[in-house]
N, C-alpha and C positions, 0 to 999 in steps of 0.2 A: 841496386836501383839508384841511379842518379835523385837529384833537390829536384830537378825541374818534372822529372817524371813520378815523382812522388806526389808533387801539386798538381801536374795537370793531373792525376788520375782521385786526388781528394777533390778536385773539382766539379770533376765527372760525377763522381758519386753524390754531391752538394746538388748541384745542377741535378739530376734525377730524384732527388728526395724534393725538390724543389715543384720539381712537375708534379712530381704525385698527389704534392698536397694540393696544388693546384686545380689538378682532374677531380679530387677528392672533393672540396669544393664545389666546384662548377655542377658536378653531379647533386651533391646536397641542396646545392639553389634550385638545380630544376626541377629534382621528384622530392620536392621536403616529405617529411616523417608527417604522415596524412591522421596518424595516433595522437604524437604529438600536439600537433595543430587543434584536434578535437579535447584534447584534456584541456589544452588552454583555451581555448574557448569558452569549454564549462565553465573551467574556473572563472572564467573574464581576466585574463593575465594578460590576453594580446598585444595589448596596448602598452605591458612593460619591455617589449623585448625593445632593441635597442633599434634603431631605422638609422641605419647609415647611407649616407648622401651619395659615397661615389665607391666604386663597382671594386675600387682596389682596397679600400677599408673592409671591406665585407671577404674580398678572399685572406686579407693577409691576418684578419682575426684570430683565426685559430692560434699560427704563432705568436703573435705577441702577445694575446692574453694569459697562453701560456706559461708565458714570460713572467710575468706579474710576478708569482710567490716569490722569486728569485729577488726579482729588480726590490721589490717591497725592505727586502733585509739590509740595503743599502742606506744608508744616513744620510738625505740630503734634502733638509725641510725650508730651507731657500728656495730651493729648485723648485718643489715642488709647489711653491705658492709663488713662486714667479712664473710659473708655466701656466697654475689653475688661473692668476687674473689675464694673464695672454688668450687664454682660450675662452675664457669668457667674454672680452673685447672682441676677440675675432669672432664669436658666435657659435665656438669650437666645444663647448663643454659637456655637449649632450651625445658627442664623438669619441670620446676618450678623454682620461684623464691624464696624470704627471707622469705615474709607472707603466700606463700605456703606452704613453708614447716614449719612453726608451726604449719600450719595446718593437712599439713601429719603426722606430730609428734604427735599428739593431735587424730589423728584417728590411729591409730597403736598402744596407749597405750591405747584405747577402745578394739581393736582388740584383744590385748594379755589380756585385762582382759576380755573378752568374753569366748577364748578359754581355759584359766585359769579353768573358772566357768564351762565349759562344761565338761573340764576332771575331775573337782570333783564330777562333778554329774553322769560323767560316771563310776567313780570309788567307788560310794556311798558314800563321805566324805563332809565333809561339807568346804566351801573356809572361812577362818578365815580374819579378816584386814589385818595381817603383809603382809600378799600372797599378797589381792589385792593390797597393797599399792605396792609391791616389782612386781609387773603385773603391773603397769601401769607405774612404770620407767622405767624396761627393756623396755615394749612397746614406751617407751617416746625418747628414748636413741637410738635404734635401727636404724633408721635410718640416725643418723650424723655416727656410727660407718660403715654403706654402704657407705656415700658418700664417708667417710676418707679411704676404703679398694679399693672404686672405682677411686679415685684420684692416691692411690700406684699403683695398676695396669696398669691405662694410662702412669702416670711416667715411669713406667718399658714397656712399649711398647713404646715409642717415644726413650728410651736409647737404645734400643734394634733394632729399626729400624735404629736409625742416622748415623752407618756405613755406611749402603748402601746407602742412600741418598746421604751420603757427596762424597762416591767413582762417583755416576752418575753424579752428580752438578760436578765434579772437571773434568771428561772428558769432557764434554760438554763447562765447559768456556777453557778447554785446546784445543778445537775443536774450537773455534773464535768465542763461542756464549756470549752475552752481560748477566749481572747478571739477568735481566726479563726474557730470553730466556730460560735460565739455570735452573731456579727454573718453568716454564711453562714446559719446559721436563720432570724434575723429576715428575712434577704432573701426565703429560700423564703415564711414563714408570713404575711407582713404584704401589709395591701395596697399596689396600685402607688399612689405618687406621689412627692414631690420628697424626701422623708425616706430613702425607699428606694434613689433614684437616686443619691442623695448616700452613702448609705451603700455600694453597689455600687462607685462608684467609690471609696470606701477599701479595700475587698475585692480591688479589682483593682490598686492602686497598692501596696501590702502584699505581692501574689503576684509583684507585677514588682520586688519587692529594697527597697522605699521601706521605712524604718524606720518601726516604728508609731507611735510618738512624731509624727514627720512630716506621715506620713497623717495624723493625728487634728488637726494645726494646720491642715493646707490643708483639711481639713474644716468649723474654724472660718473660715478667710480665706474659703471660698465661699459661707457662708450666713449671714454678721456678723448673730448673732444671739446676745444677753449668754448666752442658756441653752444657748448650744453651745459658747460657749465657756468656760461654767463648768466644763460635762460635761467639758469635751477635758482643760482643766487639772485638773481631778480626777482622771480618768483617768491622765495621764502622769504624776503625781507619785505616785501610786497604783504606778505600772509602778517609775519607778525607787525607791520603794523599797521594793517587794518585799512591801507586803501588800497582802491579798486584795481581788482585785474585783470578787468578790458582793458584799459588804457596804458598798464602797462605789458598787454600782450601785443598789442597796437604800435607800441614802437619800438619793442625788441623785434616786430616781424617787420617794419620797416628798415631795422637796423641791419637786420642780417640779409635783407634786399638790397639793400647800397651796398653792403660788401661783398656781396656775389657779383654784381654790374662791376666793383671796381678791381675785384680778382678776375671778372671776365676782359677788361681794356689790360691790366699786367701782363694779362698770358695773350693777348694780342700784340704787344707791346715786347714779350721777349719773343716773338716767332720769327720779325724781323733777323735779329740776333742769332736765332738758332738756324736759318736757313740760307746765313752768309757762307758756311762752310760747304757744304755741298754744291752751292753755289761756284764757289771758287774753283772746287775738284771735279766736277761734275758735266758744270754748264758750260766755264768760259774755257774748258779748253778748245771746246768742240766748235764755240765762236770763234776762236782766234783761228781753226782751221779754215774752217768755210772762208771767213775774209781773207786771209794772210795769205790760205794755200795756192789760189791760182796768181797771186803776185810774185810769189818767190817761186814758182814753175815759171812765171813769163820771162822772169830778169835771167834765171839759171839758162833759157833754153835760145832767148836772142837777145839778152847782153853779153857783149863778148869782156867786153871790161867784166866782169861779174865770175863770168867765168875763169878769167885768169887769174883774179885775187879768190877762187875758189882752189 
């Protein structure tokens, strides 16, 4: 047996262990263990199992949890606290952890070499090394480039939300509520997302004895964003020294209101600049047709001078 007929048929076999666990899955999702479900329940455990967000966490589970005792034996506690503060800024921590996700990683560059292999066989060609090798990094890669897209986007929704929070928080301690009371409203009256959650768990880490000063740093450390952590060092210096914080929550929300207006005229301000280029490629060829094209048909077809120096 030929190199290439030895991979394409380890392929085959990858690819079918691939489905299987697949179907294997899918069927677990829809008739869950009804046993199960009832022991946990007694117990009241429900509520530990783990709730993952998107449909491809929940199948590719099985392998990479798998994975775990393996990846664990491996030495790398860099990694693995540069990945646990990553996942916690992205909102990722209650998903997987550091050896989980080598693990995820490790089953997603199977994945894309699975489907790699399928579109060459659907296409009648044969998958060459470079491919595989260039399938199993894309696959390998893929998901640190999700967490980093999903990290920008919580960032951009906690900036986006923190006007309105700071406007409610600054009425409410301007209304004679204490700084617990004030951040316990805003949770009631605002809507859900990451601003909210984030603020919750100051709420709850505050009721369990955490100094607020504290609370208000690991607030900054979870969401490394310059305007929470202006807020936070505002606020703490504010607390020790003992004046008031209406007034300075009053102009931290008018502060971070000017600079939303004046990062909204920047980004008005470069659209110009970004829509010169397509512009160019785009639109004025299509101008120079329309005017140009019936002048140079007229001169071509009854100038005769035009024509001879053609």
């Amino acid at each position: 047996m030929t190199f290439d007929s030895v991979l394409s048929l380890s392929f085959q076999l990858l690819g079918m262990v691939c489905i299987g666990f697949f179907v294997f899955n899918a069927v677990k999702l829809i008739f869950p263990d009804q046993e199960l479900l009832a022991a946990q329940q007694r117990l009241g455990v429900e509520s530990a199992n783990r709730v993952f967000r998107h449909w491809s966490l929940k199948f590719l589970s099985p392998f990479y949890i798998a994975m775990v005792p393996r990846i664990q034996q491996i030495k790398m506690p860099l990694y693995r606290a540069k990945k646990r503060k990553q996942f916690i800024v992205a909102g990722l921590s209650d998903q997987f952890d550091a050896d989980e996700f080598v693990g995820l990683k490790v089953c997603a560059s199977a994945v894309a070499l699975v489907f790699t292999f399928l579109f060459y066989l659907q296409s009648g060609g044969e998958m060459s090394l470079p491919v595989a090798v260039m399938a199993l990094a894309i696959g390998f890669y893929v998901p640190d480039y999700l967490v980093i897209e999903t990290r920008k986007k919580r960032q951009k929704k906690i900036i986006r939300e923190l006007p309105n929070v700071m406007d409610l928080m600054t009425l409410s301690v301007e209304a004679g509520m204490d700084f617990m009371a004030a951040v316990s409203r805003v949770i009631q009256f605002s809507k859900p997302g990451p601003l909210r959650e984030e603020l919750s768990t100051v709420l709850k880490e505050i009721q369990l004895g955490t100094a607020r000063s504290d609370s208000l740093r690991n607030l900054a450390d979870r969401t490394e964003l310059t305007q929470i952590s202006s807020f936070v060092s505002i606020l703490i210096q504010a607390d020790e020294m003992g004046s008031s914080i209406g007034g300075v929550l009053r102009n931290q929300s008018d502060l971070l209101r000017r600079d939303r207006f004046a990062k909204a005229e920047r980004e008005g301000a470069k659209a110009s600049q970004k829509i010169l280029l397509p512009l160019v490629i785009c639109i004025l060829p299509a101008v120079f047709i329309v005017i140009l094209g019936p002048v140079i048909c007229d001169l071509y077809y009854n100038n005769p001078l035009f024509q001879n120096l053609l």
